[in-house]
TORMARFI-616584 format. One line per 10 residues: their letters; for each residue x, y, z of N, C-alpha, C, O, CB. Coordinates in pm, 1 decimal, decimal comma, padded with zeros to 6 digits, always signed. Each point is the difference from the previous one (the first is absolute). Glycine has a CB too. Layout:
BEGIN
a) X Y Z X Y Z X Y Z X Y Z X Y Z ~ ...
//
This chain:
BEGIN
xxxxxxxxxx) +00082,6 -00120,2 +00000,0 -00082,6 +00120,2 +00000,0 +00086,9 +00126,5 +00000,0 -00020,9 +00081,6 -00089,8 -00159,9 -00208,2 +00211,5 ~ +00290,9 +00155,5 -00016,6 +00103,9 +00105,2 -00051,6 +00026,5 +00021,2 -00079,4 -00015,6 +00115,7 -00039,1 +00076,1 -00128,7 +00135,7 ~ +00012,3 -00105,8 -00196,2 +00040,3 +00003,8 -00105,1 -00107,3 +00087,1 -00121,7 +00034,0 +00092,0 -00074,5 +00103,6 -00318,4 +00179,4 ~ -00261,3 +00166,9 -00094,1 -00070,3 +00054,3 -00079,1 -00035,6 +00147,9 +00038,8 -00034,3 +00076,3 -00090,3 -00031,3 -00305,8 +00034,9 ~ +00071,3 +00268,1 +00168,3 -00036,7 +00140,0 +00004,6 +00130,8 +00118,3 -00051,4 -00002,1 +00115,8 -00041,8 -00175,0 -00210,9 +00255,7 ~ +00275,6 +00003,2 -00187,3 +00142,8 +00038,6 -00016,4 -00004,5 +00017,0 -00161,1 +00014,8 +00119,9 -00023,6 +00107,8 -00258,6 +00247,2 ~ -00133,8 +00083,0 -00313,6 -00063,9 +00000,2 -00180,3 -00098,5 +00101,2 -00013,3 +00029,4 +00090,9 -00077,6 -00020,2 -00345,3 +00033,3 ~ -00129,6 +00260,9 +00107,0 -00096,7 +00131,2 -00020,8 +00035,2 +00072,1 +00028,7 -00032,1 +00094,8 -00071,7 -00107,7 -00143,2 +00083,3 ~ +00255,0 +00096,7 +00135,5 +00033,5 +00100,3 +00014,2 +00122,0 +00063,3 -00072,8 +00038,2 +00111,6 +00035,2 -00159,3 -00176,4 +00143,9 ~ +00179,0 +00002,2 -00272,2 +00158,0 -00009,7 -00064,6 -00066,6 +00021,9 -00143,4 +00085,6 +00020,9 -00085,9 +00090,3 -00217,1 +00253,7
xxxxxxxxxx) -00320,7 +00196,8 -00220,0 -00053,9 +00053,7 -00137,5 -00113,1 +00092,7 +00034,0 -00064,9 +00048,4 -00092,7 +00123,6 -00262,1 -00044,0 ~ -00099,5 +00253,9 +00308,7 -00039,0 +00097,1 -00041,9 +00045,1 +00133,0 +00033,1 -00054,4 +00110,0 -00010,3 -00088,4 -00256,3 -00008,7 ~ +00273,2 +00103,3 +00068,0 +00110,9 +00143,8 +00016,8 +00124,1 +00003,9 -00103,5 +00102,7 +00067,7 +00002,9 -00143,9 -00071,1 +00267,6 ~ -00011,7 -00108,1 -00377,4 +00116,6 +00005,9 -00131,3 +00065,0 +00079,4 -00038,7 +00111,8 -00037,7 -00034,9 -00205,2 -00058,0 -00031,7 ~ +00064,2 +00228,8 +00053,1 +00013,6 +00179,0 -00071,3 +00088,5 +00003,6 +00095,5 +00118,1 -00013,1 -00032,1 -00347,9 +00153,6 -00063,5 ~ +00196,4 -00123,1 +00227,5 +00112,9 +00075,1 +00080,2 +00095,4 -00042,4 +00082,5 +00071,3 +00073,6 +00068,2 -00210,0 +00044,2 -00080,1 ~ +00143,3 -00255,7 +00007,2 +00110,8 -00094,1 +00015,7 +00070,1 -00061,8 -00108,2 +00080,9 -00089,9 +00022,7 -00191,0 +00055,3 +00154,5 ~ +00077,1 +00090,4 -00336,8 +00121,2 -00013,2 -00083,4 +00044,8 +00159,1 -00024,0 +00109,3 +00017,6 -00053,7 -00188,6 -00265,4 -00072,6 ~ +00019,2 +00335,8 +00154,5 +00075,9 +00157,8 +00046,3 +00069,9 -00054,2 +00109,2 +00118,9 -00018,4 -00026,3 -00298,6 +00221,0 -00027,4 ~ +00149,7 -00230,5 +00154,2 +00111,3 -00044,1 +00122,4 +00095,3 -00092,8 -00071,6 +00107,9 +00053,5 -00025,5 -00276,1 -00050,0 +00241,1
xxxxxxxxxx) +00162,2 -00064,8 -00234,5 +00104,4 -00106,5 -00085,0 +00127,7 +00016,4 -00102,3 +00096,4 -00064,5 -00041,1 -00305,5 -00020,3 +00061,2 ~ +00138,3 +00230,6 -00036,3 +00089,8 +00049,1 -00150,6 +00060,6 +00075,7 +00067,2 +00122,9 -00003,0 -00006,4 -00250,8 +00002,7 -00205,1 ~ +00052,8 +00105,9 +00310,4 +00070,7 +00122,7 +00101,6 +00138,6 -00085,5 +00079,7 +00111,5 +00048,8 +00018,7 -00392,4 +00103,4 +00050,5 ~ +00247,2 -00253,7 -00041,3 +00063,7 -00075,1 +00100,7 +00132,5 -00031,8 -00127,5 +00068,1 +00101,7 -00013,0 -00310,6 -00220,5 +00220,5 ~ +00271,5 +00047,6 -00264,0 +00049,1 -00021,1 -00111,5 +00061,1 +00125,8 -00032,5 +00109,9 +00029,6 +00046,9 -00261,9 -00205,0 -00103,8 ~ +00097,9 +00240,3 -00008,7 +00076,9 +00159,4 -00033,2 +00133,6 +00044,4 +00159,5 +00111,9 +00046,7 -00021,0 -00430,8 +00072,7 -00139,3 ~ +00270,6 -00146,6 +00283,7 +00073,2 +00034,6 +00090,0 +00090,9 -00107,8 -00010,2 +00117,6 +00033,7 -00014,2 -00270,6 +00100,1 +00145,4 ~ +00131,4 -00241,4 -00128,0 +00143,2 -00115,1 +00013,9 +00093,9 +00011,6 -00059,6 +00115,5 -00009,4 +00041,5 -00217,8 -00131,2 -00014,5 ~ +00034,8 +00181,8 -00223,6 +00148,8 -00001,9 -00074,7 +00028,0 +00130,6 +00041,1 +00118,4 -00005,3 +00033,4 -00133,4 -00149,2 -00252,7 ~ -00023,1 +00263,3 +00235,6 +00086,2 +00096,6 +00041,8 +00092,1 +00004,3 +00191,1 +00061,2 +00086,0 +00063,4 -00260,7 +00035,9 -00284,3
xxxxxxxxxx) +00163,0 -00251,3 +00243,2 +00047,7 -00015,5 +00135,1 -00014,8 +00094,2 +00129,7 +00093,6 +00044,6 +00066,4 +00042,1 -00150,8 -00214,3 ~ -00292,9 +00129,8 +00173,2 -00051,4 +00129,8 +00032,0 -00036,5 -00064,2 +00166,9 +00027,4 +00055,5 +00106,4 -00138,6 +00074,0 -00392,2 ~ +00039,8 -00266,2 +00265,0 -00037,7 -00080,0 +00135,9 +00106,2 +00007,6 +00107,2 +00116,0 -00040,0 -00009,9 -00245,1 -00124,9 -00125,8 ~ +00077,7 +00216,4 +00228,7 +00147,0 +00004,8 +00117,5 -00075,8 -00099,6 +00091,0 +00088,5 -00074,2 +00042,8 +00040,9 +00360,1 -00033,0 ~ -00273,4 -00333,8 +00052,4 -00041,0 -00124,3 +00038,5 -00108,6 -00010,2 -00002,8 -00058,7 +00106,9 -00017,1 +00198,4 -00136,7 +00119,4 ~ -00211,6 -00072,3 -00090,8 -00144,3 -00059,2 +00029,1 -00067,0 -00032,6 +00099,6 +00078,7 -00030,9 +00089,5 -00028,6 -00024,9 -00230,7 ~ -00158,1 +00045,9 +00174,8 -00037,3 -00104,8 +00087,4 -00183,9 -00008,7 +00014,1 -00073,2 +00074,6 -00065,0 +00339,4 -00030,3 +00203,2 ~ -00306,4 -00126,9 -00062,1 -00157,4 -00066,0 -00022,5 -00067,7 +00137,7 +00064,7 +00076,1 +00070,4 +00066,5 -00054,3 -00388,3 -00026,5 ~ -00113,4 +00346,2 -00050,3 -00115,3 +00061,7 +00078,2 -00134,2 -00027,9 -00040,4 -00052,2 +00024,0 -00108,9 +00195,3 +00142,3 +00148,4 ~ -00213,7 -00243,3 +00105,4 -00098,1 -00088,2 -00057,9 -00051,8 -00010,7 -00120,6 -00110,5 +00023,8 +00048,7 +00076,2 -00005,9 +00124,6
xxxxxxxxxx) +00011,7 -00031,0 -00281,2 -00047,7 -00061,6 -00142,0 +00062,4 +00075,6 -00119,7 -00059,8 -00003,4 -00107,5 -00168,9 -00063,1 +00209,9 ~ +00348,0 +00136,4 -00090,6 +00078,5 +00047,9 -00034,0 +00176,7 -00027,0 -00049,0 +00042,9 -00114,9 +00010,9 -00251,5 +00196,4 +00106,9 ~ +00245,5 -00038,1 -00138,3 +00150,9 +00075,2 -00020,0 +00033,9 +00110,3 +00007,4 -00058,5 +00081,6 -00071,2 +00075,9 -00198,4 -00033,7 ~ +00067,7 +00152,1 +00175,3 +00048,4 +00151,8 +00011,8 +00152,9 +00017,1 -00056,3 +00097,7 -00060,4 +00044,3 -00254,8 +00093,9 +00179,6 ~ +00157,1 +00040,4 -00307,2 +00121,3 +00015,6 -00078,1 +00081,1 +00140,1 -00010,4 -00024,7 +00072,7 -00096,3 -00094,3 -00250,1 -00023,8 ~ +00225,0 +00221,7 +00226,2 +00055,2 +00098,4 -00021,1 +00095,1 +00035,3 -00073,2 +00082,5 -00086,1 -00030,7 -00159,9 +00075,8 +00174,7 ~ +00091,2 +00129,3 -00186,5 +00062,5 +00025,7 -00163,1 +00076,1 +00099,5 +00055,5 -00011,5 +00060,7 +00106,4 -00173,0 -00106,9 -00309,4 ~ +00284,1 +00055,0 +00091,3 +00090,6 +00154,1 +00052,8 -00088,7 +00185,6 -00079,1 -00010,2 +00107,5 +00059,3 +00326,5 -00320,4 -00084,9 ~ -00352,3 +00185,0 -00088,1 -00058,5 +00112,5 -00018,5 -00107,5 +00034,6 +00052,8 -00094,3 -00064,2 +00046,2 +00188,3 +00045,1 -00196,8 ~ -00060,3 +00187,3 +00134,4 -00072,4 +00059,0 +00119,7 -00138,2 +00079,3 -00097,0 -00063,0 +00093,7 +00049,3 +00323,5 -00045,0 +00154,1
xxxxxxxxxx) -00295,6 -00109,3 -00359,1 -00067,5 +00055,1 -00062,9 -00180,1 -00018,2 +00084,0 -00095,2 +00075,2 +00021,1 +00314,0 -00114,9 -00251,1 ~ -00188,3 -00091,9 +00252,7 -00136,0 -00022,3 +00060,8 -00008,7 -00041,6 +00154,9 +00056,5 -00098,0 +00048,5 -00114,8 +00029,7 -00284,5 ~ +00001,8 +00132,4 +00284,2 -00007,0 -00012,2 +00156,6 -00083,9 -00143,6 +00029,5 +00035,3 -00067,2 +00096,9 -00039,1 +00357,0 -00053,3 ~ -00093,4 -00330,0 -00117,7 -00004,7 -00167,9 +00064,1 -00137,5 -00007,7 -00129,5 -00036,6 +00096,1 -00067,6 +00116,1 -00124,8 +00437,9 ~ -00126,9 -00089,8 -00375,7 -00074,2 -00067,1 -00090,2 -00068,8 -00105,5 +00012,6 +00054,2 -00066,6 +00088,2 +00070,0 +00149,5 -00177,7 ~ -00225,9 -00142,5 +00044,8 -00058,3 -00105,6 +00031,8 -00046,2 -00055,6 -00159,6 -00052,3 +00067,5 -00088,7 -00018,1 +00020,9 +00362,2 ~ +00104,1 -00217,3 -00276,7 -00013,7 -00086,8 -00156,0 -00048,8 -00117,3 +00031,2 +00073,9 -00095,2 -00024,8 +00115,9 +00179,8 -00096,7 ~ -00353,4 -00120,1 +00196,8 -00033,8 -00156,6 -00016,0 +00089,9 -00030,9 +00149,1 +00012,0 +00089,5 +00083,7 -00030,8 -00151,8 -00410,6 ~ +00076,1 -00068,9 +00346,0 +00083,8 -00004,4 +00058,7 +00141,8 +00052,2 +00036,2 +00062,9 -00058,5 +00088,2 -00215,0 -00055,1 -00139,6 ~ +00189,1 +00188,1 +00006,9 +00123,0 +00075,5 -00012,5 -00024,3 +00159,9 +00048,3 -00066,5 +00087,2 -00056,0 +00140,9 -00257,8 -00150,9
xxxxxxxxxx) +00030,9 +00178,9 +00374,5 -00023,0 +00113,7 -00007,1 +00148,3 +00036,5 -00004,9 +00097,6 -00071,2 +00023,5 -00337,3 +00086,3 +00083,2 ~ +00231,6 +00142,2 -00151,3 +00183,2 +00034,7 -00028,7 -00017,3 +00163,4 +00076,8 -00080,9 +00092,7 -00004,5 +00168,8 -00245,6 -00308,3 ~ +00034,3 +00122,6 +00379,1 +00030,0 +00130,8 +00068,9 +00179,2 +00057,1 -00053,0 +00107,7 -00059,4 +00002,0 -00303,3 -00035,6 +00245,3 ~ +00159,5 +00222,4 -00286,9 +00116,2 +00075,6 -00068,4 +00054,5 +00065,5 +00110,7 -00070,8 +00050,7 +00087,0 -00022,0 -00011,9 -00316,7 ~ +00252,4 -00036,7 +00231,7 +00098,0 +00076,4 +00122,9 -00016,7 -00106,6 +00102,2 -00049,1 -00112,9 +00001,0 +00008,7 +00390,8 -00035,2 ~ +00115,0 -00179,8 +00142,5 +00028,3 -00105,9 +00151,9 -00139,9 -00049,5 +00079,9 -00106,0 +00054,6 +00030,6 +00343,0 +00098,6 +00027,0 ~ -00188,7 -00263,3 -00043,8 -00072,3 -00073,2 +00178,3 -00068,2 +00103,4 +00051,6 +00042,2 +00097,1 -00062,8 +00151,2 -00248,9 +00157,2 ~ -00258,3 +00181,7 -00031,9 -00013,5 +00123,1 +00132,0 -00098,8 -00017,3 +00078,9 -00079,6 -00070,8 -00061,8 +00154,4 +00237,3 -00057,0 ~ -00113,2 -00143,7 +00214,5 -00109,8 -00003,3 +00086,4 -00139,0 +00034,2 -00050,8 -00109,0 -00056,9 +00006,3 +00277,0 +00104,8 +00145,7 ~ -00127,5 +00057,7 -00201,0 -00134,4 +00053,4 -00114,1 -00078,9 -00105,5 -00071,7 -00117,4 -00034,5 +00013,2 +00255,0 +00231,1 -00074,7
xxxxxxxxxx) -00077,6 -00223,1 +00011,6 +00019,3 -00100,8 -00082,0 -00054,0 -00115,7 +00032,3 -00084,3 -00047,2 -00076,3 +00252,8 +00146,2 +00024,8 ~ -00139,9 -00153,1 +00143,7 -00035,0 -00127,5 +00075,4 -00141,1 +00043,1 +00071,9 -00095,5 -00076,9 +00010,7 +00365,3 -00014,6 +00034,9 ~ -00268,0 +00191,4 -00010,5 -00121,7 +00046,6 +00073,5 -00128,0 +00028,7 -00064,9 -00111,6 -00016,5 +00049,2 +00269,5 +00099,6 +00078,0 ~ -00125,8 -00033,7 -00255,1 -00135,1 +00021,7 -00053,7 +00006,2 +00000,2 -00166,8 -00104,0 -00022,4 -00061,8 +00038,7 +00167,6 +00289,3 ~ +00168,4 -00123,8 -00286,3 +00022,4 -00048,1 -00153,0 -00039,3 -00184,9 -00030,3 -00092,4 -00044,9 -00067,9 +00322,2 +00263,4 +00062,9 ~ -00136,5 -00285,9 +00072,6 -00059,9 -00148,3 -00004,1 -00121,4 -00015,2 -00010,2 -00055,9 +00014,5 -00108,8 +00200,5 -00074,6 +00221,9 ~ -00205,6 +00030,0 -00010,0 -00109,8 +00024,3 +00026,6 -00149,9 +00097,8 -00078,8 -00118,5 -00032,3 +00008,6 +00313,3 -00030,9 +00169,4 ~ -00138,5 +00181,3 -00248,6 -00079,5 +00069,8 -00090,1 +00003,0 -00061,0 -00116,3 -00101,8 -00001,3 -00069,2 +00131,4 +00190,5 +00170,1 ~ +00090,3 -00252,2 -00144,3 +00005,6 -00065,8 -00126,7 -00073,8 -00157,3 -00001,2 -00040,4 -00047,6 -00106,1 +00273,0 +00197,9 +00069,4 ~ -00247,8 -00241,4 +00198,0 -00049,8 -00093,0 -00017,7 -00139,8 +00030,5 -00010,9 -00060,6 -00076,4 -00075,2 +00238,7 -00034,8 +00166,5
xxxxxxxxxx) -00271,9 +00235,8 -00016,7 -00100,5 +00045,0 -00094,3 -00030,4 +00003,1 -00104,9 -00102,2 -00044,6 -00052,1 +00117,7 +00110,1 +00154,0 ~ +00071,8 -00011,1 -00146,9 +00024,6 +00020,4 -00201,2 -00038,5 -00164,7 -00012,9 -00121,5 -00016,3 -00010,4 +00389,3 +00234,7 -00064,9 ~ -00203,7 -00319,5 +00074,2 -00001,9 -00099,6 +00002,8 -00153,3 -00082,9 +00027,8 -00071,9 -00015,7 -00098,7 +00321,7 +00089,0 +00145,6 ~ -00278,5 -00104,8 +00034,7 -00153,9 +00049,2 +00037,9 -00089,6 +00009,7 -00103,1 -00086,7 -00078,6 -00038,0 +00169,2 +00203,9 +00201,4 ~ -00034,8 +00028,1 -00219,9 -00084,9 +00036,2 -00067,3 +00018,4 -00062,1 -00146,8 -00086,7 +00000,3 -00087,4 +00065,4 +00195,8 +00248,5 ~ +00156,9 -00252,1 -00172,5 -00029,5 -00070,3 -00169,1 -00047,0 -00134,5 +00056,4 -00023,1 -00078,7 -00091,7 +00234,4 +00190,1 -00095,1 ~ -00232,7 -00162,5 +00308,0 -00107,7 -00128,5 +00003,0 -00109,7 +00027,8 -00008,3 -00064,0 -00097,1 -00040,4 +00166,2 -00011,6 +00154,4 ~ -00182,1 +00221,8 -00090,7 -00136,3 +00067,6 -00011,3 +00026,0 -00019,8 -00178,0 -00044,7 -00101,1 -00054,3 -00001,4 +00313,3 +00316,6 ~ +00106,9 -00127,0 -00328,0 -00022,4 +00081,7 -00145,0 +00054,5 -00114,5 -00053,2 -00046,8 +00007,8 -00113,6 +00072,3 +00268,0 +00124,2 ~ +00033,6 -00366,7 -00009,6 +00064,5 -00047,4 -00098,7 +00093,7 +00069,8 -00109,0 +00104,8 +00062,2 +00017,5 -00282,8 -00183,6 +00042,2
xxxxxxxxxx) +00095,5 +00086,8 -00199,8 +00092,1 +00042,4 -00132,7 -00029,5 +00120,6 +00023,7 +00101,9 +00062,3 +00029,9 -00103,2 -00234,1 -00213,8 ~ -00106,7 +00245,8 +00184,8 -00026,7 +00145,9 +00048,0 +00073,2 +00026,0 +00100,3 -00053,1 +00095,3 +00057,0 -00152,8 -00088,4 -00117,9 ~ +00303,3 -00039,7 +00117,7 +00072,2 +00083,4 +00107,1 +00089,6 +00083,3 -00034,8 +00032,3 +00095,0 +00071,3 -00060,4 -00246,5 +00051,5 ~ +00073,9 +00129,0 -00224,8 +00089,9 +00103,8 -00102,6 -00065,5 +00154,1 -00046,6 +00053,7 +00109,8 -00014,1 +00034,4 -00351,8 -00092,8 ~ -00181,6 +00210,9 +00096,1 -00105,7 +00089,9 -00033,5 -00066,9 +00112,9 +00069,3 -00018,3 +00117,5 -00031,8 +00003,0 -00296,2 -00059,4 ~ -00027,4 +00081,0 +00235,0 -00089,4 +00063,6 +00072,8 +00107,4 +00037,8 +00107,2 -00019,8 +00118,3 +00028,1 -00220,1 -00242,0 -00092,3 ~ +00320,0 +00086,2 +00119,0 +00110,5 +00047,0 +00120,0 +00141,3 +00047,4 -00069,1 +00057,3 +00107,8 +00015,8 -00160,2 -00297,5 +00167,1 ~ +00125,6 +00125,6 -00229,5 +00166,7 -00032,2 -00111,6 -00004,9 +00167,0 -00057,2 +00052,7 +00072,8 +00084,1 -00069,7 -00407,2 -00220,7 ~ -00016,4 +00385,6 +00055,7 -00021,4 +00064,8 -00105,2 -00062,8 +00131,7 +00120,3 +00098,2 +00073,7 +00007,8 -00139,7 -00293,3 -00260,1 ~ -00047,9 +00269,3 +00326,9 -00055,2 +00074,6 +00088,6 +00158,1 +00056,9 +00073,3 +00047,5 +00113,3 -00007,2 -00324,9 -00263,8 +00031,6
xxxxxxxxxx) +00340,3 +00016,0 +00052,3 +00147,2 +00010,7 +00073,6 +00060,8 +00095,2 -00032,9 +00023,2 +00101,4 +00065,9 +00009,6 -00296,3 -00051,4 ~ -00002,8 +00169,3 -00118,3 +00122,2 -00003,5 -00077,8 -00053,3 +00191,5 -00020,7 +00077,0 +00085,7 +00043,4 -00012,7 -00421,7 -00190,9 ~ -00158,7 +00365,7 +00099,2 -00018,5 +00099,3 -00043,2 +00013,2 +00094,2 +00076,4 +00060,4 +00103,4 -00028,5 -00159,2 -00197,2 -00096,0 ~ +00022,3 +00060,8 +00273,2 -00011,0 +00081,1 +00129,1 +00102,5 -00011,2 +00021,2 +00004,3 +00102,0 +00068,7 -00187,0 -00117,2 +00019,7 ~ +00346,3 -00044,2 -00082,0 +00074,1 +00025,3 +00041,9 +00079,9 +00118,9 -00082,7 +00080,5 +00072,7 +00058,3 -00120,4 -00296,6 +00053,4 ~ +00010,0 +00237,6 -00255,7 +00048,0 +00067,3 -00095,0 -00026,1 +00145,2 +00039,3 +00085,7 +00086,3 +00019,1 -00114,1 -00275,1 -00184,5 ~ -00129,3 +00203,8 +00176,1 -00070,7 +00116,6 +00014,2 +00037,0 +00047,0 +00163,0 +00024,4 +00118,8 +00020,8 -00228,4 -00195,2 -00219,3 ~ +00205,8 +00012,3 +00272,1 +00066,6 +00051,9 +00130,7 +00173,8 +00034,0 -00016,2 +00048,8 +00069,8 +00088,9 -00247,9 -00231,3 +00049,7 ~ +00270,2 +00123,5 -00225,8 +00103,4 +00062,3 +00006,1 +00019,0 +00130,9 -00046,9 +00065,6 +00094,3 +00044,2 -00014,5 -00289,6 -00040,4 ~ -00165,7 +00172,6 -00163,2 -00003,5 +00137,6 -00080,9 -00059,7 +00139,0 +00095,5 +00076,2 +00088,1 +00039,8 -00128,3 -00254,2 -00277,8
xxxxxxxxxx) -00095,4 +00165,4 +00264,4 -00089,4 +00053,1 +00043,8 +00062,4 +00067,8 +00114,3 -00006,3 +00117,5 +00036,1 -00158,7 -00267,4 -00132,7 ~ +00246,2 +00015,9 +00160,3 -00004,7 +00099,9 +00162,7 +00196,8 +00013,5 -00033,7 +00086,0 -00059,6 +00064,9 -00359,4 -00090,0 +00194,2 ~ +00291,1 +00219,0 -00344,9 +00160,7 -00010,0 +00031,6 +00012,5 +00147,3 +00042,5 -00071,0 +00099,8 -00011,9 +00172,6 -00295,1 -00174,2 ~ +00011,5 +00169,1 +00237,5 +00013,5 +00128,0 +00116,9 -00035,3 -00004,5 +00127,5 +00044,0 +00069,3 +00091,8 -00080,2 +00044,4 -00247,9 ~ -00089,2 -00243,4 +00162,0 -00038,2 -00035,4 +00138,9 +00081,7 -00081,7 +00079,5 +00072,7 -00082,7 -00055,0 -00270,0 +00104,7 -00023,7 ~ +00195,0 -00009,2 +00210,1 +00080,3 -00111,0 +00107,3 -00043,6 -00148,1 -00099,4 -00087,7 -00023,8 -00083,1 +00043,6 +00169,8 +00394,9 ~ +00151,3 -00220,1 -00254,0 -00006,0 -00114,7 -00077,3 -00152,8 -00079,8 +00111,1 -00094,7 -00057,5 -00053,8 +00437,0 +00042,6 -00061,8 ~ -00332,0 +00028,6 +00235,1 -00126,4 -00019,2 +00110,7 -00112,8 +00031,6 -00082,8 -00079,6 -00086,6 -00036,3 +00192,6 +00160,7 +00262,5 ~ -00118,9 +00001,9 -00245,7 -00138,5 +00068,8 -00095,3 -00005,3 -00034,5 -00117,4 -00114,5 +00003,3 -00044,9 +00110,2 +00180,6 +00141,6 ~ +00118,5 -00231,7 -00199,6 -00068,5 -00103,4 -00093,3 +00001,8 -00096,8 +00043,1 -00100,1 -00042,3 -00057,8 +00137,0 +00116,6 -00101,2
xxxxxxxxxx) +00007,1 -00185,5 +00240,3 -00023,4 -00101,9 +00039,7 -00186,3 -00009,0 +00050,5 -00095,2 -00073,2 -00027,4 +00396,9 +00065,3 +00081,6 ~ -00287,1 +00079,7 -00003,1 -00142,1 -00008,7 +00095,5 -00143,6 +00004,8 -00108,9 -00098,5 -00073,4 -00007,5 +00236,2 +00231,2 +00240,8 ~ -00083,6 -00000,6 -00331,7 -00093,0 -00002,7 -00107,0 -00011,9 -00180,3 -00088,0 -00102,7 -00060,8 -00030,0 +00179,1 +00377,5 +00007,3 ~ +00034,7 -00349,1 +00007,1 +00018,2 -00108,5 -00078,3 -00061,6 -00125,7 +00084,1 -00088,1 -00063,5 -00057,9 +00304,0 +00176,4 -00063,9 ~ -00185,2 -00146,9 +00227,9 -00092,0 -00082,0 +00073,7 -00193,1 -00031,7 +00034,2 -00072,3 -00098,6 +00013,8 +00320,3 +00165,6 +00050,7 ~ -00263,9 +00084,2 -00063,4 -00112,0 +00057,7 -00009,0 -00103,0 -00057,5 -00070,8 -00108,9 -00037,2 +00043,8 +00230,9 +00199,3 -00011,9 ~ -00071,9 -00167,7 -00166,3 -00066,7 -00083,9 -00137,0 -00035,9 -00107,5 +00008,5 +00083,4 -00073,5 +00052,8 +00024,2 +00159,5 -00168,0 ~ -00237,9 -00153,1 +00073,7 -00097,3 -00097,3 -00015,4 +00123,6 -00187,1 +00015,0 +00002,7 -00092,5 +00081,2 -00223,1 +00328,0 -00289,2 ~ +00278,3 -00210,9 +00112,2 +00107,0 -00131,7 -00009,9 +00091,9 -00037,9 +00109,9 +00026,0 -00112,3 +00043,4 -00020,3 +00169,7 -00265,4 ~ +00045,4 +00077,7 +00264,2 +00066,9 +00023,6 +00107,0 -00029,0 -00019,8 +00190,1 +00041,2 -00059,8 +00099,4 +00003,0 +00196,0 -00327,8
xxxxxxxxxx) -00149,0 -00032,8 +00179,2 -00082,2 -00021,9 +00150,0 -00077,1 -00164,1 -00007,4 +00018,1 -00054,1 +00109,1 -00090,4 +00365,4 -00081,3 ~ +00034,7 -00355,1 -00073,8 -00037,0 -00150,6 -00047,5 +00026,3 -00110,2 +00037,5 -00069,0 -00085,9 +00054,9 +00070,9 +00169,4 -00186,4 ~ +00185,1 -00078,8 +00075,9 +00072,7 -00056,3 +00044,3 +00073,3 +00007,2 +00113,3 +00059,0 -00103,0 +00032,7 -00091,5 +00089,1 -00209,2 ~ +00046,1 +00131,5 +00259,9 +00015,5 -00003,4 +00147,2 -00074,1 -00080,5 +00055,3 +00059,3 -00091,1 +00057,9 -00004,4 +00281,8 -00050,8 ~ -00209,5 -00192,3 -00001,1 -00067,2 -00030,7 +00058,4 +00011,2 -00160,7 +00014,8 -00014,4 -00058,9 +00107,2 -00093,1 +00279,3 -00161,8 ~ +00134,7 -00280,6 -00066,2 -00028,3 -00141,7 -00026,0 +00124,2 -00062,8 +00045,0 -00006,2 -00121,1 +00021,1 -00154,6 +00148,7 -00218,3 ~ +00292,0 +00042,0 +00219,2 +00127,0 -00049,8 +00056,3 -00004,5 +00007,6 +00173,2 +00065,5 -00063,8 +00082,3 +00066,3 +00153,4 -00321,4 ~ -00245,8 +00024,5 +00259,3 +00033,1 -00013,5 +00125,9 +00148,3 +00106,9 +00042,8 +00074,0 -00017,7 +00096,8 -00201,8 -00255,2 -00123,6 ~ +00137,9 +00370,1 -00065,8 +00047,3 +00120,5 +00037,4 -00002,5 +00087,8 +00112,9 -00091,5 +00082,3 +00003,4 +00062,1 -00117,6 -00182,0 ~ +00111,1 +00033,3 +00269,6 -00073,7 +00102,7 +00103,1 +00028,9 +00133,9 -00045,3 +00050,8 +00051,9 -00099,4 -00029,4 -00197,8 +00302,7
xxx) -00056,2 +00171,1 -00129,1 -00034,3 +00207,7 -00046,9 +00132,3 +00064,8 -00053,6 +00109,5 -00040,7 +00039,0 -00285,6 +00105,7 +00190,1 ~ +00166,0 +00013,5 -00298,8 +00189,1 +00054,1 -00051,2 -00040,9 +00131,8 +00025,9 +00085,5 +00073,5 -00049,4 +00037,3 -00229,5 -00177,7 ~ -00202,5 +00215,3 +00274,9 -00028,8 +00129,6 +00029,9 -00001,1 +00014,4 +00167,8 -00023,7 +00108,8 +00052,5 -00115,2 -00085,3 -00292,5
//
């Protein structure tokens, strides 16, 4: 019975666990992985570039730059939300969270530049995908 849920769940998060797959891949040959390790139904994969502050792909989550408390405290954890949420959306998770992310993180850099980095963070959290996924990781408060 695992097994089989393990197959439905491995085609109906296909999209964003062969983006994780390729992302993951793209970091190896460039020798980017500094280590790994489990977090419940997961992988956590830290990278040396500091382009992206952390990510969530299906099973695969990737955190860009150092270790840190931060980090451990409420990035993990926000991203196993993310996560979460492509077991809700499935192939639409690219779509409906993936694609939203990505943007709000864009538009909070553009929009609020000049602002404390606190204040785009917070604006950027704020957002539907974001605030979402706190919730479903079990985020405690960052404010």
């Amino acid at each position: 019975m695992k097994m089989l849920k393990t197959i439905i769940l491995g085609i109906w998060q296909a999209p964003q666990n062969l983006v994780g797959l390729l992302f993951l891949g793209i970091l190896k040959l460039r020798k980017e992985i500094r280590y790994s390790y489990a977090y419940k139904d997961c992988i956590v994969f830290y990278f040396d570039a500091s382009l992206l502050s952390g990510g969530s792909l299906g099973n695969f989550i990737f955190m860009g730059g150092a270790r840190t408390q931060y980090k451990e405290t409420f990035e993990i954890p926000h991203e196993y939300g993310h996560y979460k949420q492509s077991l809700l959306f499935g192939p639409l998770y690219l779509i409906i969270i993936g694609i939203p992310s990505i943007l709000n993180n864009l538009l909070a850099r553009k929009l609020l530049k000049g602002k404390s980095f606190k204040e785009q963070i917070k604006w950027y959290y704020s957002r539907y995908p974001e605030r979402w996924a706190d919730i479903l990781g079990d985020v405690p408060s960052r404010w």
